[in-house]
C-alpha positions in Angstrom: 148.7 174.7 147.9 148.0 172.5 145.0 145.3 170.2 145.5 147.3 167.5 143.5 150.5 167.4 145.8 148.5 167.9 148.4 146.8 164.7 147.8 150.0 162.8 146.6 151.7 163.3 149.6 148.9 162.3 151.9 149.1 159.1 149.4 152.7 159.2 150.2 152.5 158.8 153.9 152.8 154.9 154.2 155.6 155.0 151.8 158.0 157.6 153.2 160.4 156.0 154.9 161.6 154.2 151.8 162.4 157.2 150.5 164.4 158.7 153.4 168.1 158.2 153.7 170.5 157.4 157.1 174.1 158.4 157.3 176.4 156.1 155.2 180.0 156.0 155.1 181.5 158.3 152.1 185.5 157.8 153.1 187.8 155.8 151.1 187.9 152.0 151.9 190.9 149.5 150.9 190.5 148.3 147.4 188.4 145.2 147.2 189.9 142.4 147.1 190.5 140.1 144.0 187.5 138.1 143.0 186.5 135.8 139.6 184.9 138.0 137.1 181.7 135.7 136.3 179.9 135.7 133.0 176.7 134.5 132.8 173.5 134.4 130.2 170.8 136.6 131.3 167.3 134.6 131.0 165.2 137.6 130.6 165.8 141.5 129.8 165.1 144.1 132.3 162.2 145.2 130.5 160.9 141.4 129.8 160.9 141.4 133.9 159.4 144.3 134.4 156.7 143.9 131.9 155.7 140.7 134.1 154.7 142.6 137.3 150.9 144.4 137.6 150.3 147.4 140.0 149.6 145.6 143.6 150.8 142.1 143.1 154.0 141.8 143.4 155.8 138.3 142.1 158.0 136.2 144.0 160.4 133.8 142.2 160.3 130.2 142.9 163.5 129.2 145.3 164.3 126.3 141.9 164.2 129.3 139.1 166.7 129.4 136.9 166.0 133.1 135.6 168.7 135.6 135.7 168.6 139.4 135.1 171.3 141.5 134.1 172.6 144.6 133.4 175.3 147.5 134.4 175.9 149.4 137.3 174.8 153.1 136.5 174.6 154.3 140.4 177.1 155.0 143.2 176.4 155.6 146.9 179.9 157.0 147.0 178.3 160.2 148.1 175.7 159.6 150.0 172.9 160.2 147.7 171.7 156.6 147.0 170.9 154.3 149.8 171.5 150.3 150.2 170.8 150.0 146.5 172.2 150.3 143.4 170.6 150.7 139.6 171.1 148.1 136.8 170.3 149.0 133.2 170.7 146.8 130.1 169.6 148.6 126.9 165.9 147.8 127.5 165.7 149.7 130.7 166.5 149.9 134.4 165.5 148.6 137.2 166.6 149.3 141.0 168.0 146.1 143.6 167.7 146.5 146.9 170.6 145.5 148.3 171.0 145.5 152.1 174.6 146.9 152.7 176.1 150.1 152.7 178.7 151.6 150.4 178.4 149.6 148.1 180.7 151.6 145.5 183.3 150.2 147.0 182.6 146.4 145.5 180.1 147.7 142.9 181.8 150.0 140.7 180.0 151.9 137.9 179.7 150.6 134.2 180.2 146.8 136.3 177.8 144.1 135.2 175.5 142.6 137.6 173.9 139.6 137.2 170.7 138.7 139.6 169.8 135.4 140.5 165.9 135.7 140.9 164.5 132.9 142.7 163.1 133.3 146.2 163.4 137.1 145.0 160.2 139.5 144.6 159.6 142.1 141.9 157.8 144.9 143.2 156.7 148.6 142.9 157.5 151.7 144.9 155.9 155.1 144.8 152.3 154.0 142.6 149.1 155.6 143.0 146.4 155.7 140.9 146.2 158.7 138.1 143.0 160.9 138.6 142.5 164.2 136.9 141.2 167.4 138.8 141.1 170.9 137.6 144.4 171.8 138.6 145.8 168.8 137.3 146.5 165.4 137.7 147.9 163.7 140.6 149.2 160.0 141.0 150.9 157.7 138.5 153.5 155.1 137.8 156.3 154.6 140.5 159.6 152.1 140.1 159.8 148.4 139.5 162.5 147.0 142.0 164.0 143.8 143.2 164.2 142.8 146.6 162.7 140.1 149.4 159.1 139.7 149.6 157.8 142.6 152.5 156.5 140.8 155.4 154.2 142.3 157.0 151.6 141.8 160.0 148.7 139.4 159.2 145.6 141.5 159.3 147.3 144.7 158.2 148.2 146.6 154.6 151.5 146.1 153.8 153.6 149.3 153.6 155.5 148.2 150.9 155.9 145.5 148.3 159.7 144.7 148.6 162.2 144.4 151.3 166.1 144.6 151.4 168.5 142.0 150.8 170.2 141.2 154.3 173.7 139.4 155.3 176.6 139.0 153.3 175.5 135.9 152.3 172.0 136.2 151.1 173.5 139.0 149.0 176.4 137.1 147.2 173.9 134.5 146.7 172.1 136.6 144.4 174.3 139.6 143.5 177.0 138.2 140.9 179.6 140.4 140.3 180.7 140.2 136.1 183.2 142.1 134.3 184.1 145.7 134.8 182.8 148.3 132.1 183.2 151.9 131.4 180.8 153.9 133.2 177.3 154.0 131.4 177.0 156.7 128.8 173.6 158.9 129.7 171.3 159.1 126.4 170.4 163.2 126.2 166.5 163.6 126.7 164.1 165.7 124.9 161.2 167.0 126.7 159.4 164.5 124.2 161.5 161.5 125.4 160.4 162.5 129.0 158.3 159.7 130.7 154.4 160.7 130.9 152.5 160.1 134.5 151.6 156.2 133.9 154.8 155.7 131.5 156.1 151.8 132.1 159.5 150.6 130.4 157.0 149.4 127.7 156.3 153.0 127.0 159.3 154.7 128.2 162.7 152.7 127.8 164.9 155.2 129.7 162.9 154.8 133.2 165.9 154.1 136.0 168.4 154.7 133.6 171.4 157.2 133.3 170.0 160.3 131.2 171.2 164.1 130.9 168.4 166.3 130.7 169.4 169.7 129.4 168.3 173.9 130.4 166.2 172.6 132.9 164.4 176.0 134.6 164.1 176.4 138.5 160.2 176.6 139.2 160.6 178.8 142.9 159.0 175.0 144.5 160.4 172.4 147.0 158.8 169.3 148.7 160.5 167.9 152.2 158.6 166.1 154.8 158.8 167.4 158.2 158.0 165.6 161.9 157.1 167.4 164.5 158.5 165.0 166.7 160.7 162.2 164.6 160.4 159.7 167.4 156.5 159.3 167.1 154.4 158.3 164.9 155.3 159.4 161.2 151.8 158.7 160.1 150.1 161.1 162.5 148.8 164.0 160.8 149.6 166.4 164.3 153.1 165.2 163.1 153.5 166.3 160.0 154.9 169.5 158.4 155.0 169.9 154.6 157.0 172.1 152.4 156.0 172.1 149.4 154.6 175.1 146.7 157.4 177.8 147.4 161.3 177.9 148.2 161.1 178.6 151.6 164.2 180.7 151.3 165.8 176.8 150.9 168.7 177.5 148.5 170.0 174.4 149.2 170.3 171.4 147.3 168.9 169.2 150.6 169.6 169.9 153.9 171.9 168.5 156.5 170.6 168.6 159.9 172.7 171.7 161.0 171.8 173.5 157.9 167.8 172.9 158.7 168.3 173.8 161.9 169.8 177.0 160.8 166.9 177.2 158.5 164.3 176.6 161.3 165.9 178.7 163.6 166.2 181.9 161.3 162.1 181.5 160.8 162.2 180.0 157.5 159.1 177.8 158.1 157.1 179.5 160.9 154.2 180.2 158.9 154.2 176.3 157.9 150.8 175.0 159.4 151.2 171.3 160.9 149.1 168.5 159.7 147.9 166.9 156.4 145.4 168.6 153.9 142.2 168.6 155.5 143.3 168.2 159.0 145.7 171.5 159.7 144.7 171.7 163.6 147.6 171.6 165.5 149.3 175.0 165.4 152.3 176.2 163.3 156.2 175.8 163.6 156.1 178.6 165.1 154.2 177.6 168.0 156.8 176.9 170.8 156.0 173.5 171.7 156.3 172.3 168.0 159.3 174.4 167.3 160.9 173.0 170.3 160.1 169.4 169.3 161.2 170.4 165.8 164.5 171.5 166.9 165.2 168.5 169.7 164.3 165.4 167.5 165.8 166.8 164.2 167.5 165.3 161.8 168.7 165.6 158.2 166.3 166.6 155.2 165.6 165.3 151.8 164.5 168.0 149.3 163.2 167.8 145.9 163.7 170.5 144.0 161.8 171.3 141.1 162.3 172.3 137.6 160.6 172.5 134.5 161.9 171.0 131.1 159.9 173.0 128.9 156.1 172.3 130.5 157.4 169.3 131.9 157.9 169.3 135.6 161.2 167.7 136.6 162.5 167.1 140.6 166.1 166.8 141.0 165.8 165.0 144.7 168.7 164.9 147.0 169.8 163.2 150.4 170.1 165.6 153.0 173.0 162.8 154.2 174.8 163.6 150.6 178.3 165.1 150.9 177.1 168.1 148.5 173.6 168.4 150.7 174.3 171.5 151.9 175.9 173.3 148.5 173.7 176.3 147.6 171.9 176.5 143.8 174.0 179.2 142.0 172.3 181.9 142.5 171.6 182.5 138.6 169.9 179.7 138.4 167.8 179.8 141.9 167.2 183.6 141.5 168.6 185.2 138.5 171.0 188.3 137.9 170.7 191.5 136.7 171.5 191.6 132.9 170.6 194.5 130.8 168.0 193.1 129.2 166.3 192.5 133.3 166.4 189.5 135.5 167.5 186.2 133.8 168.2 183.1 135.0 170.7 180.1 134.1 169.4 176.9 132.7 170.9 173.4 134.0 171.9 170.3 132.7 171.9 167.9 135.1 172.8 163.8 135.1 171.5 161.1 136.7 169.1 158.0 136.8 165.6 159.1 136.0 163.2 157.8 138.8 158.9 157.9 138.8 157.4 158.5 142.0 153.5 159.0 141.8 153.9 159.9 138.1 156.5 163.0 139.2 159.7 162.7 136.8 162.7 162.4 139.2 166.2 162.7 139.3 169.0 161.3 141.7 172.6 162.7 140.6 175.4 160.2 141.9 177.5 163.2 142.5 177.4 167.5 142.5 179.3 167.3 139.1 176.7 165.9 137.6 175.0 169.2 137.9 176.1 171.9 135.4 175.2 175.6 134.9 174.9 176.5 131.7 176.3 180.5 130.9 173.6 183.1 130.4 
């Protein structure tokens, strides 16, 4: 395994359940009801806000702040694939807002301007770690500015994370104002030069948490999920932690609902996964029948990164397992190729969505299966 994903997702332990997704509602609602379009003047530009936090210290907004952030609506949970939040972009950048409700598509539409009433609000970072350089590569870099309640947190201990959700109805109309509708955000088309490096900020990189198409993206053969051994203990523990990570697995998925990872675990796909964190692999495989069997009761669905590669430039398209389209196989000339006559070839893919950093990795979250196309060979 690589030594720099290993070490990234040890890094990664205190932050994963940010990351992971529950079951939301993906029906159709009533149309929202009517409601005054509001137009106001933005105080600062997305980028002008993000360029005022520093790694580690988040800022919190005084409660008699005037300042205002803006921008459209380029995300919808209408699938499943984003979770209690919603990304704004405004020509300088984007920026995600946590906001504590479920689908939200159905009163947030896409291309719709939000405006963000900051104060008693905190800006802060998800998914940083610092960049060192080994001989297999680097590992750790920027993560994502977002907007949210200052994390509280036990006096005495680290904080797990630097922002919290937005929660009630009313703390969220209080500083979520809904403007005018738009047309859905038009993705700008990414070169692999345009591509954010490791420790890319919006001052470097204007496109980070913005809609982007990035085209005859490669599969690499690689995935990453987390796996607990038991999922009601401790997620820290490294007896309770199975990685997947450096291979396909025979995961031909794009994530994994839980019925599909069960019918993954069950047909042996991951017995020869050793349990525990690098360093510390002392507790067995999932093959052993106690962690099998602990595996199997306390499962639940599975978020999967899959990766490809834009050129030399390593790109995850990551994906709920609670996404309608989680269990949708890769075509198979893209995951594995086809016979041609000139040998084996595979399909490049253009694929849609709003580019994410986590620990430096380049990642994509597609608000729907469409936004994933296969390109003729």
């Amino acid at each position: 395994m690589k030594r720099s994903l290993i070490l990234l997702i040890a890094a990664a332990a205190a932050l994963v359940s940010c990351q992971e997704w529950e079951p939301v509602f993906t029906g159709k609602y009533p149309a929202p009801k009517n409601y005054e379009q509001v137009i106001l003047e933005p105080t600062m530009t997305i980028a002008e806000l993000a360029s005022m936090y520093k790694h580690g210290s988040p800022i919190t907004f005084d409660w008699e702040s005037d300042a205002i952030v803006s921008g459209q609506i380029s995300s919808s949970d209408q699938t499943g694939n984003f979770y209690k939040s919603f990304y704004i972009q405004d020509g300088t950048g984007g920026m995600e807002v946590k906001v504590g409700k479920t689908s939200l598509y159905s009163d947030y539409k896409e291309g719709q301007t939000i405006y963000v009433k900051l104060a008693g609000l905190t800006v802060g970072e998800y998914g940083y770690k610092t960049l060192k350089v080994y001989d297999d590569g680097p590992s750790g870099g920027s993560g994502m500015v977002q907007i949210g309640y200052l994390y509280e947190y036990q006096e005495g201990t680290e904080p797990e994370y630097e922002t919290s959700y937005l929660d009630g109805t009313s703390i969220v109309d209080a500083h979520i104002i809904r403007g005018e509708f738009g047309k859905p955000v038009e993705p700008v088309v990414l070169e692999e030069k345009d591509l954010p490096s490791r420790t890319a900020t919006l001052a470097d990189c204007p496109y980070i948490g913005t809609l982007v198409t990035i085209k005859d993206l490669v599969y690499a053969d690689e995935i990453f999920t987390l796996v607990y051994v038991d999922n009601n203990k401790n997620h820290k523990q490294s007896s309770n932690r199975v990685f997947l990570s450096d291979q396909t697995f025979g995961v031909n998925t794009w994530a994994m609902s839980k019925n599909k990872f069960l019918e993954f675990l069950d047909a042996g796909y991951f017995d020869e996964v050793s349990v525990g964190n690098s360093g510390d692999y002392n507790y067995g495989t999932v093959a052993d029948p106690e962690n099998k069997e602990s595996i199997r009761r306390t499962a639940t669905a599975a978020t999967v990164s899959q990766y490809f590669k834009k050129g030399g430039t390593e790109v995850v398209i990551r994906t709920s397992g609670y996404a309608k389209f989680a269990d949708t196989e890769i075509p198979k000339e893209v995951f594995s190729g086809v016979v041609t006559p000139d040998g084996i070839k595979r399909a490049t893919i253009d694929v849609t969505g709003v580019m994410t950093l986590y620990q430096g990795t380049i990642q994509i979250v597609v608000n729907r299966l469409e936004d994933i196309v296969v390109n003729e060979l």
